[in-house]
N, C-alpha and C positions, 0 to 999 in steps of 0.2 A: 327703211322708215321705222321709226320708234313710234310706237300709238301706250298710251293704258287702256288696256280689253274691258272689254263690256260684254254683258251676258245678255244676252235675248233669247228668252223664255217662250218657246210656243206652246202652249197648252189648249186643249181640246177636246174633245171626245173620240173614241176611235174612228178610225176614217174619215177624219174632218179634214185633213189636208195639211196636217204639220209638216209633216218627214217630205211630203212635196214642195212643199214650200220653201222649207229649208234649203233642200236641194237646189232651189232657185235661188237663193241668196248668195251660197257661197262663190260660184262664180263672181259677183257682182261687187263683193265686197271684195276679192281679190282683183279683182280688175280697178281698185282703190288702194291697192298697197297695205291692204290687210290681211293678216295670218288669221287661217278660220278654222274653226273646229268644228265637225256638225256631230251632235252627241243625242243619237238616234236612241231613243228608251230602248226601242225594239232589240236595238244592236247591243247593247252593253246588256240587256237581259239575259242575251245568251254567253256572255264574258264573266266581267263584273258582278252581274246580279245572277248567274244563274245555279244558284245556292237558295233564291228566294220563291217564295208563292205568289198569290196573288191577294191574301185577304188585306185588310187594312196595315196592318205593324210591317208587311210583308213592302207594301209599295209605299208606305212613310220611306222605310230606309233603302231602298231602291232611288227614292228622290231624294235622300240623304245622300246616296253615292255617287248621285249625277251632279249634286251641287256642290262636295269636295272636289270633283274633277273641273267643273265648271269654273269655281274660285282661283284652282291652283292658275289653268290657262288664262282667266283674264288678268290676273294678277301680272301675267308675263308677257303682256299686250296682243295676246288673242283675242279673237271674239267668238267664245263658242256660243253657238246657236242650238241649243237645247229642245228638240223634242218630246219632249213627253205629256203622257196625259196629263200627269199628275192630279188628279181629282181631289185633291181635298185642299182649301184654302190653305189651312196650317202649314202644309209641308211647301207652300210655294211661298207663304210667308217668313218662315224659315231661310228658305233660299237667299230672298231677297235681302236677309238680315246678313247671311253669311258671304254673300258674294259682293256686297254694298252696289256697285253700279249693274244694276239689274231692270232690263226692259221686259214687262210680262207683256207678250201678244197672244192676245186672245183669239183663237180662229172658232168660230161661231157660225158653226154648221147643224143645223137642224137633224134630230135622230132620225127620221125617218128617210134622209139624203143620208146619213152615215150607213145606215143600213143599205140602204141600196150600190153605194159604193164598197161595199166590204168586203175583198178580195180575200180575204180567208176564211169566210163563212163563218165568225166568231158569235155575230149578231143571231144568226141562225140558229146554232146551236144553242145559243143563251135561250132562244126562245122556246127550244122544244124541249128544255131543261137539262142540256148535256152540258152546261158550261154557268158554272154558279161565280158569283160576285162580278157579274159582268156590268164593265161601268157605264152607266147608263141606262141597262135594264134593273138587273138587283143590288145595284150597290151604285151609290150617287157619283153624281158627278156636280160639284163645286164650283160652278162660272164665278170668275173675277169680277169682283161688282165695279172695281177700278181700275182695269188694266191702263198700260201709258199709249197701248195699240188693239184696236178690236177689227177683225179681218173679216168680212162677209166672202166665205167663197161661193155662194150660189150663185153672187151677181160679178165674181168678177175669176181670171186664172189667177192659176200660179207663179205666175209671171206676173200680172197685175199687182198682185196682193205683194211679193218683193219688193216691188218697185214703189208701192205703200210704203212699205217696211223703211225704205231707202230715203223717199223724203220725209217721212217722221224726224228719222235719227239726224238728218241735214238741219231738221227745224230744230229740232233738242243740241244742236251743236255736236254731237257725238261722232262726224266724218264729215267730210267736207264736202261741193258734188264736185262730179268729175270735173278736172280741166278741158277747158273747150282747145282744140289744135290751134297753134298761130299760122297765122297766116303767111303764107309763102312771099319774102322779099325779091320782089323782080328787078 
């Protein structure tokens, strides 16, 4: 199948449930005869970006690197699915300049549920001051005032919130839904 890719942007706060989410997509969109990329911050942090910090200039171009890789793949009828926090408006507007067909979804999870999900103790230490520019405690975090998708995970899974993700992009034209099986001729 030939597609032109499209980028879908999840942005969030740590432990809101992007990189889960993601993970639920990609099945789902191949199971549609789509090539997927899921381009986990976490993951290219310790690749691609792991030359960088974390102040501001530091994660501008961290989202700078994710949205050259992001462009090159859709441009080639991928659909990478982008994780990252990305916290500052600019650099996710950016993106969206640079990669043109660009879905921001917003996953909007309350801090005090990110904290309590936060499987590496980042929240933690931000709090007892061992971990400075931590976003959402000392250094902001940027919510989409317009994303084209905003995801509540308190009230629904990971699976839910995909399957969101999935009739959106059916509603926007961007994939088609599945084909239903035909029917067996007797």
């Amino acid at each position: 199948m030939t597609h032109h890719g499209f980028c879908l942007w999840l942005t969030g706060l740590p432990s809101a449930g992007k990189t889960t989410i993601g993970r639920a997509l990609v099945p789902k969109l191949q199971a549609r005869g789509w090539n997927v990329e899921l381009l986990d911050g976490d993951e290219i942090r310790m690749g691609l970006s792991s030359d960088l910090g974390f102040d501001r200039k530091a994660r501008e171009m961290h989202a700078a690197r994710v949205t050259y890789v992001a462009k090159v793949l859709a441009r080639n009828g991928v659909i990478p699915i982008v994780t990252l926090i990305s916290p500052y408006a600019t650099s996710r507007a950016k993106a969206r300049a640079d990669i043109g067909q660009f879905i921001e979804v917003y996953i909007t999870t309350p801090l005090n549920v990110c904290e309590e999900r936060d499987v590496k103790g980042l929240y933690k230490k931000a709090r007892e001051g061992k971990i400075k520019e931590m976003t959402g405690i000392d250094d902001p975090y940027e919510a989409p005032e317009n994303p084209e998708i905003r995801i509540e995970t308190v009230t629904q899974s990971a699976e839910q919130a995909a399957d969101q993700i999935l009739a959106d992009l059916e509603r926007r034209g961007l994939i088609t839904p599945p084909e239903k099986p035909r029917a067996q001729a007797h």
